[in-house]
C-alpha positions in Angstrom: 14.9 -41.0 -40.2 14.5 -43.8 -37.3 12.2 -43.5 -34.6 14.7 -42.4 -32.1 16.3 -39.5 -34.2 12.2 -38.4 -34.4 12.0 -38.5 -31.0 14.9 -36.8 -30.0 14.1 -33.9 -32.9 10.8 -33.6 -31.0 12.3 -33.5 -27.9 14.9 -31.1 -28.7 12.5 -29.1 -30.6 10.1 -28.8 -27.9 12.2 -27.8 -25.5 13.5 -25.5 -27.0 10.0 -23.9 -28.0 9.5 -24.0 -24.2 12.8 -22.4 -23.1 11.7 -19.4 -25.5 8.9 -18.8 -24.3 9.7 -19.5 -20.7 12.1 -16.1 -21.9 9.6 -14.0 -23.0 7.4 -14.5 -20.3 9.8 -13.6 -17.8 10.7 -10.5 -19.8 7.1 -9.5 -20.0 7.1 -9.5 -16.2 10.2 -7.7 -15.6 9.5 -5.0 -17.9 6.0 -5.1 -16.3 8.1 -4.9 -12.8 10.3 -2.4 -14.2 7.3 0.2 -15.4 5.8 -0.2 -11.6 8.4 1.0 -10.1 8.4 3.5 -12.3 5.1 4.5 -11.5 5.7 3.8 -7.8 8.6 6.9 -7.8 6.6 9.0 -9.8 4.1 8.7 -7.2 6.4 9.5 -4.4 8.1 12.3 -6.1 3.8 14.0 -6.2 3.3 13.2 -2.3 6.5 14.7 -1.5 6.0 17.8 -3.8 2.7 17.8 -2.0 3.9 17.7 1.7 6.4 20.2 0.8 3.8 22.6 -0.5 1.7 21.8 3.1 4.6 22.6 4.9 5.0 26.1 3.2 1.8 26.8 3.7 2.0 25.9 6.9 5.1 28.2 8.0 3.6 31.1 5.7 0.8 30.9 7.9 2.6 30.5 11.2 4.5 33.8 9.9 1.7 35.4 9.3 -0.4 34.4 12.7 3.2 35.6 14.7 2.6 38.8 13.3 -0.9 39.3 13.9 -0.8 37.7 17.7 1.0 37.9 20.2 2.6 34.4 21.6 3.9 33.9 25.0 7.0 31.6 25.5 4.2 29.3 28.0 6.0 30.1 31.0 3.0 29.8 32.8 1.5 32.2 35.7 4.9 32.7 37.5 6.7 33.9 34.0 3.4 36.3 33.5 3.7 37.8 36.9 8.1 37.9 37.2 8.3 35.3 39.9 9.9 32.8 40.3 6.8 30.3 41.0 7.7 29.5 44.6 
């Protein structure tokens, strides 16, 4: 083979080597991408679960409290007395 035909086997050879794994690099990453976001919804499917669950709570317990007390509308001293705050 002549020199050139080496170099250009080399050449070609290399780059190609490079090109391959410039591709399974990049797949690495995106698959790496791909799993975080995974992970991120996950995440926000738990904290939305959990504010749900606090906001249950919450109106059981504001239920419960209505029951127990009595709660004014906050009209203020002229809605306590029938006026008309004049």
């Amino acid at each position: 083979m002549s020199r050139a035909s080496k170099i250009t086997l080399a050449a070609t050879s290399l780059g190609a080597i490079g090109i391959v794994i410039f591709v399974h690099t990049a797949q690495r990453s995106e698959k790496a991408a791909m799993h975080a976001g995974v992970i991120r919804d996950y995440e926000q499917q738990r904290l939305k679960r959990e504010r749900q669950a606090d906001f249950e709570m919450q109106r059981a317990l504001e239920e419960e409290y209505r029951k127990v007390q009595t709660v004014s509308d906050g009209g203020g001293p002229a809605a306590q007395q029938g006026g008309t705050g004049r």
